[in-house]
N, C-alpha and C positions, 0 to 999 in steps of 0.2 A: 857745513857749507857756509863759505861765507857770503852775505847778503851785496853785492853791488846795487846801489842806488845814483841811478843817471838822470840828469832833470833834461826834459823834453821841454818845458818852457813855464812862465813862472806860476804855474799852480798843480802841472804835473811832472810827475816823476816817473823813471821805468825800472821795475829788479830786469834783466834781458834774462831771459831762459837757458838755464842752464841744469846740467846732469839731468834726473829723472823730471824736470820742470815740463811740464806737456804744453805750456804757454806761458808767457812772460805776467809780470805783474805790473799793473798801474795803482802806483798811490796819486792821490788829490791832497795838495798840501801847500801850501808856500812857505820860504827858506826858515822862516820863525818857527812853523810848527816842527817842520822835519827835524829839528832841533832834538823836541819833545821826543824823537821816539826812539832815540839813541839809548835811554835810560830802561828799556824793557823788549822784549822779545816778537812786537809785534812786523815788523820789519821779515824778519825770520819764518813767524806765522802767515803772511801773504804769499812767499816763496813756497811755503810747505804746502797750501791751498792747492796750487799749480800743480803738485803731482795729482792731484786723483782723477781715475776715470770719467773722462766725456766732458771736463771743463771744455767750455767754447770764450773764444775769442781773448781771455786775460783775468788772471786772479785781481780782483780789484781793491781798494781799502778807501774810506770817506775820511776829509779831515780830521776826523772826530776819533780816528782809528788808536786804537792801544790792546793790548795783550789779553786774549781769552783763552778759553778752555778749547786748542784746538785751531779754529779759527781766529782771527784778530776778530773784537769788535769792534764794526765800523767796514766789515769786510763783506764784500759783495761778488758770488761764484756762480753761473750759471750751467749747468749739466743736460748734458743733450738727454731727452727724456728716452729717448731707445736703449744707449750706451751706458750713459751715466748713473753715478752712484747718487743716494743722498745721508750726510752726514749729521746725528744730532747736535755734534758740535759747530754745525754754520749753522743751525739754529740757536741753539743757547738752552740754559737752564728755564729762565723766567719764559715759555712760548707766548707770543705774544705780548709783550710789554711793549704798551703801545700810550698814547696820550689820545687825549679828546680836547676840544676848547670849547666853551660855551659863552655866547655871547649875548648881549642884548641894549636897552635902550639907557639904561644906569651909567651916571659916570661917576668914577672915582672922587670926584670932591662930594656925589649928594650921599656916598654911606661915611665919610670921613669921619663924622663924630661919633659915630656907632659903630666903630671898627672894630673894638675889641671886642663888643660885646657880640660881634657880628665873626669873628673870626673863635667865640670863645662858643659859640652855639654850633659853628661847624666842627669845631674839637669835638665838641659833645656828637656830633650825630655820625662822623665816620668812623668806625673799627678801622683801627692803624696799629702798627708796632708789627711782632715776628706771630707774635701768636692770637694777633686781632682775631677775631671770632664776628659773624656781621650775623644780622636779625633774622637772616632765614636760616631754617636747620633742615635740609632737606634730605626727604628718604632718599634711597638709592633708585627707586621707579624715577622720582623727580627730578635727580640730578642727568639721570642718561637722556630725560629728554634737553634739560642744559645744554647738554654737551651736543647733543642734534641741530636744537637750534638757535643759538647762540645769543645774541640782542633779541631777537624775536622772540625767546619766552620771555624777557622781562617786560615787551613791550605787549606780551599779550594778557602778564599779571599787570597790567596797570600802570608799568613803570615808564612810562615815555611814551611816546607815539611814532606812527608810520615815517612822520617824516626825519625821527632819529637814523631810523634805519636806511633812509635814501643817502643821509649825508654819514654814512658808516660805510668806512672801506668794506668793498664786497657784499654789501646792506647788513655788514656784522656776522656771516654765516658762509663756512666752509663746507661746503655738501656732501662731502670726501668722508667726512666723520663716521667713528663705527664705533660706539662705545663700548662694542661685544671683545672690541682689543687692548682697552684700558685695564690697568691691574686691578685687583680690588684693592691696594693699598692705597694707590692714587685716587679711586672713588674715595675712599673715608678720608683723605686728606681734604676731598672740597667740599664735605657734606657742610660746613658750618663757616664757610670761608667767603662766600657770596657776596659781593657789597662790603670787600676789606679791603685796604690801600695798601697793606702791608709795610715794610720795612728799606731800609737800602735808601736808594736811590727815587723810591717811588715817592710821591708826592700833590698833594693837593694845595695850591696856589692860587690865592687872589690879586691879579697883576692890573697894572693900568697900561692901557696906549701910549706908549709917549712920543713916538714917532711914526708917521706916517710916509713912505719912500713911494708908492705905485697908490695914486692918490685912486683910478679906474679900478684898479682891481678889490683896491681894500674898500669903494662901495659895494662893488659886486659882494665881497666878503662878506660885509655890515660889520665893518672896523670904521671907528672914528677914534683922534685922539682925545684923551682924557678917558677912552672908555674902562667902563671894569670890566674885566673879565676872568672867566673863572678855566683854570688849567688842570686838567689833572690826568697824574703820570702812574700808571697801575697795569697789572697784567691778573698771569692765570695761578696766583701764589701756588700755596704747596704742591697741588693738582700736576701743573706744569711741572713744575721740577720734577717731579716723580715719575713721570712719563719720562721725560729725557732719561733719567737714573736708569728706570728700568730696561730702555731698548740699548742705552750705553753699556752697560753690565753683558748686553745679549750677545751686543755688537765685537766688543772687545771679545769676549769667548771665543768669537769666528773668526776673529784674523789670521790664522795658519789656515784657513781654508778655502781664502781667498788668492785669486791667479795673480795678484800684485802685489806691490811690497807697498808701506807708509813709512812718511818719512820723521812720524809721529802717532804715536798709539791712543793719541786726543781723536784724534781723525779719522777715528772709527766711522766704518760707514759701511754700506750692503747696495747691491745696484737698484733702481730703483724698480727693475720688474722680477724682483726677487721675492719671496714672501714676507723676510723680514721687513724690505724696503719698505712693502706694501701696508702691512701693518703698523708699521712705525710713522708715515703718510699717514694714516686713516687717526691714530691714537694723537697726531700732533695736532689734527685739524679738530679732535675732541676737545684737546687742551685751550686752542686760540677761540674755541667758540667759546668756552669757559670765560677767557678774557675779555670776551667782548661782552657781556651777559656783567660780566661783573662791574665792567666801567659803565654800562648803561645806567644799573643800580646806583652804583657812586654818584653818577649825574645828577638824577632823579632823587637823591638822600639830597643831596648839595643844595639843591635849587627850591628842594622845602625846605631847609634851615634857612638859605637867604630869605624867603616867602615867610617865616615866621619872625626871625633876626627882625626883616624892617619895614614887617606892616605893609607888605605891598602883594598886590595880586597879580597874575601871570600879564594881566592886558597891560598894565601898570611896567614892569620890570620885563617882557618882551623876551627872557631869556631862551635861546635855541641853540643847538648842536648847531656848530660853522663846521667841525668835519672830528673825524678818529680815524687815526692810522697806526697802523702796528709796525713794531719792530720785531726783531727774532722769529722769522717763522720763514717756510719753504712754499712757493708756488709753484704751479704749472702755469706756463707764461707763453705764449707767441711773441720770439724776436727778430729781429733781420740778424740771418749771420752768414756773412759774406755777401750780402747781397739776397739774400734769400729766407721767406718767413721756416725758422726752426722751432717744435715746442720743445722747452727747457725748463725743470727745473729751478726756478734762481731761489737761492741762499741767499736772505738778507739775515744778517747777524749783525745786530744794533745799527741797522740801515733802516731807511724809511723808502716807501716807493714811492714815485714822482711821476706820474703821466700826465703829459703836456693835454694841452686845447687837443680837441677831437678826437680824443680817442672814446673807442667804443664802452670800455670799463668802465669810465666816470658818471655819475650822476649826472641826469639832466642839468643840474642849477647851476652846474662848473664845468661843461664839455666846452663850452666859451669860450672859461679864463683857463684851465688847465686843475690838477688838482689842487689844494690846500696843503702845504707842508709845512708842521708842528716840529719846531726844535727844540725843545726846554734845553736853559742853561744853566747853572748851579743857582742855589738861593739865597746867592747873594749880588745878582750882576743881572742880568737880563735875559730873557726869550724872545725868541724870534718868529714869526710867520710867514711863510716863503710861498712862493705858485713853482709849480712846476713847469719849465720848459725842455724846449724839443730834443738839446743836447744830449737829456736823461736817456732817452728811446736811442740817440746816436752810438751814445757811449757804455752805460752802464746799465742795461737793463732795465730802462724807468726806476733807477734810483739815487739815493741821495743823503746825505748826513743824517743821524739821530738826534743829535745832541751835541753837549761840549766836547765830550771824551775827558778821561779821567788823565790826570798827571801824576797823582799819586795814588798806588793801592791803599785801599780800606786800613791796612795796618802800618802802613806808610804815615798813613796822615794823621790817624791814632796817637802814631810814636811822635809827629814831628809838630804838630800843634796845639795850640793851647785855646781852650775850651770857652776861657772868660774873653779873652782876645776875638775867639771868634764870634761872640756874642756882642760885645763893644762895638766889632767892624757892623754889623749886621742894624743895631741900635743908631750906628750913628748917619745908617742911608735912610731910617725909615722904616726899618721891615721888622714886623713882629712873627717870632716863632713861638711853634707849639710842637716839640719833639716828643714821642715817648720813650725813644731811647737815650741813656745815659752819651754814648758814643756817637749817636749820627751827626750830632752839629759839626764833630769832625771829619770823621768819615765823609760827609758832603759838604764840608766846608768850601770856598770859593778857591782858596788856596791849592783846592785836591784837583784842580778843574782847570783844561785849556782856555783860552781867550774863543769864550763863544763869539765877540764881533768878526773874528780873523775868520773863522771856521765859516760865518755864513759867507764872508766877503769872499773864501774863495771858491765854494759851490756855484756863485751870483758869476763871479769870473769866467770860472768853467762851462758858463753858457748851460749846468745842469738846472738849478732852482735859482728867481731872484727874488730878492727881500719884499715882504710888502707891508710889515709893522712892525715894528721891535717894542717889546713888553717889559717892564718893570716889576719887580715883586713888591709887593704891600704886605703881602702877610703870608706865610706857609705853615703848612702843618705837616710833619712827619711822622713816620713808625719809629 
């Protein structure tokens, strides 16, 4: 089938619904990115979304959109919870890969002379790379309560406090979880993986302010420029993947014995009052507690290294969770459709969710300004920090970009750049790296990566999220 893309006005687009399409698609793009997407299959993928049972309203795709397993990521599906299916592939492998930012009273010139020694003591303290390993090795008793409950065991081993978890999407904890449904292979894949940054794309980054756009909201936030702050981009490693594997494996098996046809065998999926549905819900909600449990740890390693690095004490250096949001994972949602509150399902795959001012979901300390929204951009160019407005509830589900989106696949950029080149570009903005892998500096090179400024400017257009600081890198560390 071929993809027709019709532009509605200059930051959205429409596929129009056609053959087994059960509603049309909207991509979020302006004429520069759409450009981008001519080179891979995710165009195709928004269309293929549209077939499956109980979509409402529009298969959706964020700037950031490019080609996954199944779903585009950067694509946004909302499934009537009666009717509809749900698929691991609008999740994703990594469940919950999500960022956090931690912020405080430091600014970037008072650790400048200390930087390296200060970015070479957070090397030392996070587990990173494919096969990091982090400091707790927990029994299998241990790990199922993890997976129960989620940020909250770490903050009740000591690792952070109460009010981590008020500024934690969903206070860090999906209740939904059942750990009686996780495999045991994916239990032993997270027994020793707690507090690891992992590989890829994931990342731990010490950034500055450098621009300040909504001068109200970024006090409300406790963003000043010049400020340091600390980013980091991690989810529910192997645990996660393993989960998906297993229910995709389950999933595909069943496809002749489902009443519909797919227009793609990625887009395995089961209806969601199904049993599989239902266990595959409960094992994903296991997994994103995982992630949330893990980034708390990363936080709390992070903010002792900076407390050792530079001689300074918590009253001193003021550092606090400003928010964490996940990407790749599936909720039960209350939305208006058609005029009228439907629960749904929504599919964020490498989406972030964005609930404006007043809603119910938000923390006390941001039902004001609206949620906090975390974009990381590659590392070498910039990040962004967004608030969520009302557009997001109008349009898309309360959601909104993840990030830059990738221009070149991982072996793409492997094959098409050069390693010292990209270490030169990187040396001559500023920013020191610490990779353990021989390939990531190209693999996430800046080169592999859309224009994160376009991608925020046209969410901010879209009347979904507006900007409220744009971030610089100083230093990263990768897997």
């Amino acid at each position: 089938m071929k993809v027709t893309l019709e532009p509605l006005d200059e930051v959205r687009y429409r596929i129009p619904k056609t053959g087994g399409m059960r509603v049309e698609g909207i991509v979020y793009a302006d004429r520069k990115l759409v450009k981008t997407l001519k080179s891979d299959g995710s165009l195709q993928q928004v269309a293929n979304v549209a077939h499956l049972p109980g979509i409402v309203k529009a298969s959706l795709a964020m700037p950031d959109i490019h080609q996954g397993y199944g779903f585009p990521i950067g694509g946004v599906a909302a499934m009537d919870a009666k009717t509809g299916v749900i698929s691991p592939g609008g999740v994703g492998y990594d469940i919950n890969c999500g960022c956090r930012v931690v912020a405080g009273n430091l600014s970037a010139e008072e650790v400048k002379e200390d930087f390296e020694f200060l970015l070479n003591e957070l090397y030392r303290a996070i587990p990173c790379g494919v096969r990091g390993t982090g400091r707790f090795h927990l029994s299998k008793k241990e790990i199922k309560q993890v997976l129960k409950k989620g940020a909250r065991w770490a903050v009740e081993k000591g690792l952070g406090d109460s009010d981590d978890l008020e500024n934690t999407e969903d206070t860090g904890v999906m209740e939904s979880a059942d750990p009686s449904v996780v495999s045991d292979y994916a239990i032993r894949r997270g027994l020793d993986q707690l507090g690891t940054l992992g590989s890829g794309n994931h990342f731990l980054e010490l950034s500055r302010v450098e621009t300040i756009y909504d001068d109200k909201t970024a006090r409300r936030f406790g963003l000043f420029e010049g400020q340091l702050v600390v980013f980091i981009h991690s989810g529910s490693r192997g645990l996660g993947y393993q989960v998906c594997d297993d229910f995709l494996h389950e999933m595909v098996k069943r496809l002749s014995d489902l009443p519909f046809s797919l227009p793609d065998r990625q887009l395995a999926c089961a209806p969601l009052s199904s049993d599989i549905g239902k266990r595959y819900f409960a094992a994903m909600a296991c997994a994103a507690n995982y992630a949330w449990a893990n980034r708390q740890v990363l936080m709390t390693l992070a903010i002792r290294a900076l407390e050792t690095a530079l001689h300074v004490a918590p009253r001193e250096h003021g550092f606090r969770l400003l928010y964490d949001v996940c990407h790749n994972i599936a909720k039960m949602e209350t939305h208006a459709v058609k005029g009228k509150p439907m629960r749904v399902c929504v599919h964020r795959k490498g989406a972030t969710r964005a609930f404006p001012a007043g809603h119910p979901d938000l923390p006390r300390s941001y039902r004001d300004t609206g949620q906090p929204v975390l974009i990381p951009g590659d590392m070498g160019t910039a990040s962004y920090i967004l608030v969520a407005q009302p557009g997001a509830m109008a349009e898309t589900f309360g959601s909104t970009c993840h990030g830059a989106g990738r221009v070149l696949s991982r072996s793409q950029a492997i094959k098409r750049l050069n390693r010292q080149k990209v270490l030169n570009f990187l040396s001559s903005r500023g920013i020191a790296v610490r990779a353990r892998g021989k390939k990531t500096l190209l693999e996430e090179a800046p080169d592999a990566y859309k224009d994160i400024d376009r991608v925020a400017a046209v969410v901010e257009r879209a009347g979904i999220s507006s900007r409220v600081a744009r971030l610089v890198p100083m230093g990263v560390i990768k897997g």
